[in-house]
C-alpha positions as CSV (number, residue, x, y, z in Angstrom):
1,X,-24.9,-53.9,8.1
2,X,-21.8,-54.3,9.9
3,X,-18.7,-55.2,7.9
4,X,-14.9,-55.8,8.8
5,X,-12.3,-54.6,6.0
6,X,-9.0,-54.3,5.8
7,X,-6.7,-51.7,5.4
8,X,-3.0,-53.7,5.0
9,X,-1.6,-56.4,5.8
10,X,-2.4,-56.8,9.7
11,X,-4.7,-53.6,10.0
12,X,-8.9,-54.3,9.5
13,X,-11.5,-52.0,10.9
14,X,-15.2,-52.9,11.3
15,X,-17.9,-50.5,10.8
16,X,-21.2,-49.6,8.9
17,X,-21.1,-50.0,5.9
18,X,-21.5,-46.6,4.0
19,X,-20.7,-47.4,0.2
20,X,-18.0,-49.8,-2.5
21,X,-16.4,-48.0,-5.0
22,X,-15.6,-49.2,-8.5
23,X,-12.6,-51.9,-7.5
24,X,-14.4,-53.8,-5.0
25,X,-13.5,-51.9,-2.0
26,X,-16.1,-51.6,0.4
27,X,-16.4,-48.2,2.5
28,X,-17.1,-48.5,6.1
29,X,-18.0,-45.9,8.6
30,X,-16.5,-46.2,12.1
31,X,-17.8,-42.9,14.2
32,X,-17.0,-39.8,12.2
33,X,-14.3,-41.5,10.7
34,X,-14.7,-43.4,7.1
35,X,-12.1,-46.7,6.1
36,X,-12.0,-48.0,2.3
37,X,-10.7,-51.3,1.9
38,X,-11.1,-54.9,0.5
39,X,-13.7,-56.8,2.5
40,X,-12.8,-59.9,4.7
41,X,-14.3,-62.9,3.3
């Protein structure tokens, strides 16, 4: 499942979702690369 996050204020990145971790921060996988951050409701 695809998800969009975001990393700060005006930074999100969308990806596959890989994992969430403990304090509600989903982990999304964007090519080799791998974002943690609140999801966008």
């Amino acid at each position: 499942m695809i998800r969009t996050i975001t990393l700060g204020k005006y930074i999100t990145a969308q990806g596959v979702v890989v994992g969430s971790l403990p304090n509600g921060k989903l982990v999304v996988r964007d090519g080799n690369l791998e974002y943690a951050g609140f999801p966008v409701s």
